[in-house]
Backbone as numpy.savetxt, mean C-alpha at the origin, in Angstrom:
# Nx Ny Nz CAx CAy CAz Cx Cy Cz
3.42 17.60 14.00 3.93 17.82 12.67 3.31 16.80 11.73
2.60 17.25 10.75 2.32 16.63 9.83 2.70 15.77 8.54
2.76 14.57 8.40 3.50 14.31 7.09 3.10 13.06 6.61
3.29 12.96 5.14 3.03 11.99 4.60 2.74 10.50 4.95
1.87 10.21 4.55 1.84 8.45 5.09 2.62 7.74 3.85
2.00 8.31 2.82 2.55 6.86 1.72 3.28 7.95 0.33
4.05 7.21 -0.28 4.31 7.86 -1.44 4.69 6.91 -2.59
4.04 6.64 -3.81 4.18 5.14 -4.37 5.34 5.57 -5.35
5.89 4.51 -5.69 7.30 4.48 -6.71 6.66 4.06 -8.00
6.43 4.79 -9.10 5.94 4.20 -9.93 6.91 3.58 -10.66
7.15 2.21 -11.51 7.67 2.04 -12.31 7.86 1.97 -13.64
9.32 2.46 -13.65 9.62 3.05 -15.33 10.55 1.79 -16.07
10.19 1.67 -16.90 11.11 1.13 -18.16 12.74 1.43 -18.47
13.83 1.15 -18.19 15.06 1.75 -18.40 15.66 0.41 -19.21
16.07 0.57 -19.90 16.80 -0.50 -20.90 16.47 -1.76 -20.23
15.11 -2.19 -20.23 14.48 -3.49 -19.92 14.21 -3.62 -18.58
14.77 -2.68 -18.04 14.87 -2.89 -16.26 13.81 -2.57 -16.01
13.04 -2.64 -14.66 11.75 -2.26 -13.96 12.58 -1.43 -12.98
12.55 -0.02 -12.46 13.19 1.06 -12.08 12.25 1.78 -11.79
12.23 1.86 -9.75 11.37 3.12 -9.83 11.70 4.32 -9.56
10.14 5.36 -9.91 10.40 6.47 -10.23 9.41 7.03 -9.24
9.63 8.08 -8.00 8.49 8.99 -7.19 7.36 9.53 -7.74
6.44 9.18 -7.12 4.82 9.87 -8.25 4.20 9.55 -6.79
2.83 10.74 -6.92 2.17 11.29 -6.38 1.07 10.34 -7.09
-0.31 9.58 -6.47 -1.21 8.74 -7.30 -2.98 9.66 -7.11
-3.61 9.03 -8.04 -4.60 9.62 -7.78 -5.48 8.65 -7.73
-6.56 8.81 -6.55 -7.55 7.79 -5.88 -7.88 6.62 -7.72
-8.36 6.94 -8.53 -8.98 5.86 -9.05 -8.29 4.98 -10.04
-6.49 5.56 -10.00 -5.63 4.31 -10.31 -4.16 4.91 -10.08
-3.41 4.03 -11.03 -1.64 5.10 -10.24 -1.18 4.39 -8.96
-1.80 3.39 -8.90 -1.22 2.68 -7.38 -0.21 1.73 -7.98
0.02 0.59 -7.30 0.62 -0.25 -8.13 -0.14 -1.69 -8.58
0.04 -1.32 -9.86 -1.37 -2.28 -10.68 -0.62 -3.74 -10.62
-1.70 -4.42 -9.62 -1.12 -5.91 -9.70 -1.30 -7.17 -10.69
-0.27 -7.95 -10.82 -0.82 -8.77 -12.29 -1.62 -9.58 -12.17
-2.19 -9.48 -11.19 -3.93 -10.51 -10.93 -4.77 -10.24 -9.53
-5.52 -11.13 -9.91 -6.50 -10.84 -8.36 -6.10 -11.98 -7.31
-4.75 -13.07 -7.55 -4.78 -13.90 -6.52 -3.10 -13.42 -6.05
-3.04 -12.79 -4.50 -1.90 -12.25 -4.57 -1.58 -13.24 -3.33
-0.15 -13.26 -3.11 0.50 -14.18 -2.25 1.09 -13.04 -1.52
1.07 -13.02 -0.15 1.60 -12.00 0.71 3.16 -12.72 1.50
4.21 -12.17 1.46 5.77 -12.31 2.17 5.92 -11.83 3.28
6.09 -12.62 4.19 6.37 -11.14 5.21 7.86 -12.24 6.39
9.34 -10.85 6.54 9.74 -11.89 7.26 9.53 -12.16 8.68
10.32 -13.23 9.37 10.01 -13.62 10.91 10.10 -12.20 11.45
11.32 -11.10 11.37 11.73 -10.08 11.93 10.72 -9.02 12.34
9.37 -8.77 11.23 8.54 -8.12 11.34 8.27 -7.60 13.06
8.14 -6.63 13.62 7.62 -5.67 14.78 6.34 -6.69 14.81
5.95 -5.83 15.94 4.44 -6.33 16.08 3.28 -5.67 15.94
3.68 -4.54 15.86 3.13 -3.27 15.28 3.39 -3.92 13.59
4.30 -3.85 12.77 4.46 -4.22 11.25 3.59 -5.32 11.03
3.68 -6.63 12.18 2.67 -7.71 11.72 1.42 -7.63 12.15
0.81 -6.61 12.67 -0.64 -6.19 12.77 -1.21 -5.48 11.89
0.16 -4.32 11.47 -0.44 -3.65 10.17 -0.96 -4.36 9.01
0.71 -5.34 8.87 0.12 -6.53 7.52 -0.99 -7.29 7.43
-1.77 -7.86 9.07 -2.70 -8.69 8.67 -3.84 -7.75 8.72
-3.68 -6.46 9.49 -4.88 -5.93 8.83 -5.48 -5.09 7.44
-3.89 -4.81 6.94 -4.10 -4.14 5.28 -4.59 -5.64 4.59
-4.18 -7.23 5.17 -4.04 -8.21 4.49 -6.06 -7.86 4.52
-6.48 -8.50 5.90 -7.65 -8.28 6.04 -8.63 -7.39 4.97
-8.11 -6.47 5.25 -8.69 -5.38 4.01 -8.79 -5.28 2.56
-7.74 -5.85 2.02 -7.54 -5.99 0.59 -8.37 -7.24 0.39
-8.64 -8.23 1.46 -10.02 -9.30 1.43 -10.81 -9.03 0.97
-11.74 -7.98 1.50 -12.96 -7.50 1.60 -12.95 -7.08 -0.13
-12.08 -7.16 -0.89 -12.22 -6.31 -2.26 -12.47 -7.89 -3.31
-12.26 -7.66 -4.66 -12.16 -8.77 -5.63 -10.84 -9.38 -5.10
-9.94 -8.69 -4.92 -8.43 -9.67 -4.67 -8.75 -10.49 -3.55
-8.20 -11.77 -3.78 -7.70 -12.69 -2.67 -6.34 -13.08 -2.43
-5.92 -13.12 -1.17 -4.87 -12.99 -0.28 -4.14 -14.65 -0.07
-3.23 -14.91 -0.03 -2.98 -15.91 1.05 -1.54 -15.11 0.99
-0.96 -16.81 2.36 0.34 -16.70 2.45 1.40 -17.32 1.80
2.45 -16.45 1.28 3.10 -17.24 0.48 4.18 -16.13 -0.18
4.64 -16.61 -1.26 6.07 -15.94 -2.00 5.35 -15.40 -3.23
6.50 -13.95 -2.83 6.48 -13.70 -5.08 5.73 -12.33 -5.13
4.52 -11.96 -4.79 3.78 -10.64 -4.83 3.44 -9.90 -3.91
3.27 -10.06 -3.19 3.50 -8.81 -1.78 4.58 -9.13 -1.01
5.77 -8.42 -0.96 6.69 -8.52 0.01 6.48 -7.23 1.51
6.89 -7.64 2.99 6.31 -6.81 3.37 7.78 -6.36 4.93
7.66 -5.40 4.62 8.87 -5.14 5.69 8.66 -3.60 6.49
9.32 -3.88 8.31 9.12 -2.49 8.83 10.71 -2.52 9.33
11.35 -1.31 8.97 12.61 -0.78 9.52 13.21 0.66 9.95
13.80 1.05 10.51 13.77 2.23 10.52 14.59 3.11 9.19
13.64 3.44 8.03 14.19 3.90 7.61 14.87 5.57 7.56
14.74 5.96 8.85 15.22 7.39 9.42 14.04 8.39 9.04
14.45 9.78 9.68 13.80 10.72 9.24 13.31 11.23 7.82
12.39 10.58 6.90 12.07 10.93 5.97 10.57 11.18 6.38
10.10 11.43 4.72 8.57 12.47 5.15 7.41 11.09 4.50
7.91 10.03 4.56 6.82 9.07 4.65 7.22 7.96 5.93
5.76 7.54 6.21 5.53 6.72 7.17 5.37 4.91 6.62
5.06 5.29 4.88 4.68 3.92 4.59 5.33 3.91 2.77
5.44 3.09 2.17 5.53 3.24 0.64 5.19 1.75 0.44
4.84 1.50 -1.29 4.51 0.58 -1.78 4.97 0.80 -3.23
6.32 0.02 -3.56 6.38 0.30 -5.23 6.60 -0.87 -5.70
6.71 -0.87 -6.76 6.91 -2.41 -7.72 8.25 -2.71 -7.55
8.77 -4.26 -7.80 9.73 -4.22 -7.39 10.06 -5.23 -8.96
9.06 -5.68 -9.95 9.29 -6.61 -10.60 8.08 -6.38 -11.53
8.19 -5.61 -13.37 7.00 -5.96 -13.78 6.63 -7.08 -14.44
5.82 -7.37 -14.85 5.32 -8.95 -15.62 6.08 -9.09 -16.62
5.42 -10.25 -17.40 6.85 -10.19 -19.12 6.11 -8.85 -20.24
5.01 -8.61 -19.97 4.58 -7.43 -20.61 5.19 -5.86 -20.18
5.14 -6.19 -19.49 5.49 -4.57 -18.76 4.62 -3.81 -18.63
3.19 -4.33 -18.41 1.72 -3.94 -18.04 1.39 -3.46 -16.47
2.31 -4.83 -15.96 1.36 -4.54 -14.75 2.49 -5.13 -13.26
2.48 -5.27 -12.02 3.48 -5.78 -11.17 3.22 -7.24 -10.66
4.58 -7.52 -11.03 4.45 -9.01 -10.31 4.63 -9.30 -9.33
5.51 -8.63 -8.55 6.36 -8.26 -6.99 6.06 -6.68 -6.84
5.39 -6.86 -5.45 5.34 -5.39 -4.85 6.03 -5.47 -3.45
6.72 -4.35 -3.28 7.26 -4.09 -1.66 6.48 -2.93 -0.83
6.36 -3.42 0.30 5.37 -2.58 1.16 6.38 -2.39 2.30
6.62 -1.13 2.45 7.80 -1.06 3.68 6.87 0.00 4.54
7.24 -0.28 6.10 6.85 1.00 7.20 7.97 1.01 7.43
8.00 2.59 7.86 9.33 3.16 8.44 8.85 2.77 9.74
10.26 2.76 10.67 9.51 2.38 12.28 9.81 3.80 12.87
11.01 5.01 12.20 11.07 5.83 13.00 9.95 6.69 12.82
9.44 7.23 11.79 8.43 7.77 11.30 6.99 7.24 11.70
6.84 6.40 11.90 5.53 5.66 12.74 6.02 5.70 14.65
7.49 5.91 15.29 7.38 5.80 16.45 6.54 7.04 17.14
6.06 6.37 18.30 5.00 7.03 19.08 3.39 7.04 18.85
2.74 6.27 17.77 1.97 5.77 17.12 1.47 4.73 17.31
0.26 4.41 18.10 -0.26 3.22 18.46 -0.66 1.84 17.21
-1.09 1.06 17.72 -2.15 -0.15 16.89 -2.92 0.52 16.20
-3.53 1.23 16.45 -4.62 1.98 15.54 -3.91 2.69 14.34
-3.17 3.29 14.14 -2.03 4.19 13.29 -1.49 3.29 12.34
-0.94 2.27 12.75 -0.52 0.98 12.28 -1.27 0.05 11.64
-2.34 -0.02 11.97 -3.30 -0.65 11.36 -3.75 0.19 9.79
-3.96 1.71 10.24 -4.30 2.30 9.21 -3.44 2.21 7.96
-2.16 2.84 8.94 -1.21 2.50 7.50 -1.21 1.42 6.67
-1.20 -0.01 7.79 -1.22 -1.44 6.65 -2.21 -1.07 5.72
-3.47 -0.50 5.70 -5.14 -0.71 5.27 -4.84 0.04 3.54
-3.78 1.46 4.12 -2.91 2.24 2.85 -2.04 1.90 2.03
-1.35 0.83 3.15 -0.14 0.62 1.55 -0.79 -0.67 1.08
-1.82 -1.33 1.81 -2.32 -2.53 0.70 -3.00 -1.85 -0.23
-4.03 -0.90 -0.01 -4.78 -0.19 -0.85 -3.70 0.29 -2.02
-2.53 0.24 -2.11 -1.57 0.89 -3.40 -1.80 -0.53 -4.10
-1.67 -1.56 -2.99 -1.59 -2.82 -3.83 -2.37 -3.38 -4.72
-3.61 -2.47 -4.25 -4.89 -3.31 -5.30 -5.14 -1.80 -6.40
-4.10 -1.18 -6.70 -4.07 -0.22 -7.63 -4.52 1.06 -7.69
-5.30 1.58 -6.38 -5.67 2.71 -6.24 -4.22 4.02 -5.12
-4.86 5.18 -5.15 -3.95 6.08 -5.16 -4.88 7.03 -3.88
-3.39 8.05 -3.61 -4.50 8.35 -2.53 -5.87 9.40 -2.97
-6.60 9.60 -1.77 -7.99 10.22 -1.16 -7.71 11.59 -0.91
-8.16 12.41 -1.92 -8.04 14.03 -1.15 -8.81 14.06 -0.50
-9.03 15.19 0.80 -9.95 15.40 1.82 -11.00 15.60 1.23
-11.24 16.56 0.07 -12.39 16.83 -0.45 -13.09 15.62 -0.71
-12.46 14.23 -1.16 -13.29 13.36 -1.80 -13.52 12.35 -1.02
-13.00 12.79 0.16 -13.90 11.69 1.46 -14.32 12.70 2.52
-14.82 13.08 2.05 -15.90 14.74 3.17 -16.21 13.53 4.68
-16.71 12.06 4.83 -17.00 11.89 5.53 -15.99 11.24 6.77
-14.18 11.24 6.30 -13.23 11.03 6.97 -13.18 9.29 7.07
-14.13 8.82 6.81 -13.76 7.26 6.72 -12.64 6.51 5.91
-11.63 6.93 4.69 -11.33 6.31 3.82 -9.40 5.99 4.51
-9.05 4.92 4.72 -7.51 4.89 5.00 -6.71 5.12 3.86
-7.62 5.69 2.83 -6.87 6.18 1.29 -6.41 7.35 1.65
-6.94 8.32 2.33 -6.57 9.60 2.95 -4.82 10.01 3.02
-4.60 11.10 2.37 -3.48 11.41 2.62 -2.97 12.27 3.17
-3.76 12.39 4.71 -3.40 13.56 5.72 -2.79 12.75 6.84
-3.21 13.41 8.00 -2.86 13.67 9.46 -3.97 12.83 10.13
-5.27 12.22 9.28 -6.28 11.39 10.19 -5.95 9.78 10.15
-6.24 8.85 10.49 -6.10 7.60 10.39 -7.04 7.32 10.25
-8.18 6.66 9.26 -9.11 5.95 9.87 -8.45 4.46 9.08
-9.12 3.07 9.71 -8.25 1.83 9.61 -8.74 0.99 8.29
-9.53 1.58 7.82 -10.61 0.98 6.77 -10.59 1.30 5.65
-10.81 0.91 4.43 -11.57 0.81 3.22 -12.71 1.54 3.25
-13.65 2.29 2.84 -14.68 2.35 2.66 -15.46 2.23 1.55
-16.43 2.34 0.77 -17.13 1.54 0.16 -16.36 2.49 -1.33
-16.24 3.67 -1.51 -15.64 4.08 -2.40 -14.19 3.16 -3.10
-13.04 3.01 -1.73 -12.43 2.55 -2.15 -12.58 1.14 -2.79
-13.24 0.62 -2.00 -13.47 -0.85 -2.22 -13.77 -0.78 -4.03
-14.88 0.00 -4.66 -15.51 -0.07 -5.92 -13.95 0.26 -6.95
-13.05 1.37 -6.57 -12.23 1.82 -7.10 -11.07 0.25 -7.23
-10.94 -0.39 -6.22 -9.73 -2.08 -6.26 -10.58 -2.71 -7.08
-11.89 -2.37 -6.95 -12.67 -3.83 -7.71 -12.55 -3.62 -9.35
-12.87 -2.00 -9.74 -12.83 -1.33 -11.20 -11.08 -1.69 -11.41
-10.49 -1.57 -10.87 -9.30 -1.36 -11.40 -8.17 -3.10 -11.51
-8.90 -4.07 -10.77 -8.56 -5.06 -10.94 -9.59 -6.06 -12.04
-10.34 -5.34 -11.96 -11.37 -6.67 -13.41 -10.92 -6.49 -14.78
């Protein structure tokens, strides 16, 4: 059975509040736009080991782009729980926008664990590679626009664990 990996929360404006709202993104922005290129990643002790492989390899990945990573508080928060039978495996929404209301200051990156059970390291890995990819502002990959199946932007039934050079240009355009 097929189903969703990621689905981003965009956030809306409600009498000053940052409030999100379900949206569907499209590869070259619509992710969640971060308020810089130096992001501090959260993650707690509790994390799976499957959740803390995903994180250091979406962490890994969002490397390879203009953003740089460390460890620390405040902009990537990162958590795996079972959040039951729903039709995503991964999400990434804002949880906090800047004093402008431009862009996110706090993002949450959650895996479901029931929705990922039966799903190896490899699966897990991919997903981390997806919901960081929301983080550096891009959206997902229709099949058509990765004909060659490499992109973990993909929003099917394949995994692959990577970035590929498309995405990479799309974090770099959308963070300068």
């Amino acid at each position: 059975m097929a189903f969703k990996r990621a689905s981003l929360l965009i956030p809306t404006i409600l009498v000053g509040l940052a409030w999100p709202v379900p949206a569907y993104a499209g590869h070259g922005g619509n992710g969640v736009d971060p308020d810089n290129q130096n992001q501090y990643i959260e993650a707690p002790d509790s994390l799976t080991t499957y959740g803390s492989d995903a994180m250091n390899h979406g962490k890994a990945q969002l490397e390879r782009s203009d953003i740089t990573t460390h460890w620390g508080t405040n902009d990537i928060r990162v958590y795996d729980y079972n959040y039951g039978d729903t039709a995503w495996a991964g999400k990434a929404d804002c949880l906090d926008l800047n004093w402008l209301g431009q862009s996110c200051d706090v993002i949450r990156i959650r895996f479901n664990e029931h929705s990922m059970a039966g799903h190896g390291q490899g699966s897990w890995k991919s997903l981390g590679c997806h919901e960081f990819g929301h983080t550096g502002d891009i959206g997902h990959r229709p099949a058509s626009g990765d004909t060659d199946k490499n992109s973990c932007m993909r929003d099917d039934d394949i995994w692959p664990q990577n970035f590929d050079s498309h995405d990479l240009v799309a974090i770099n355009s959308s963070t300068n």
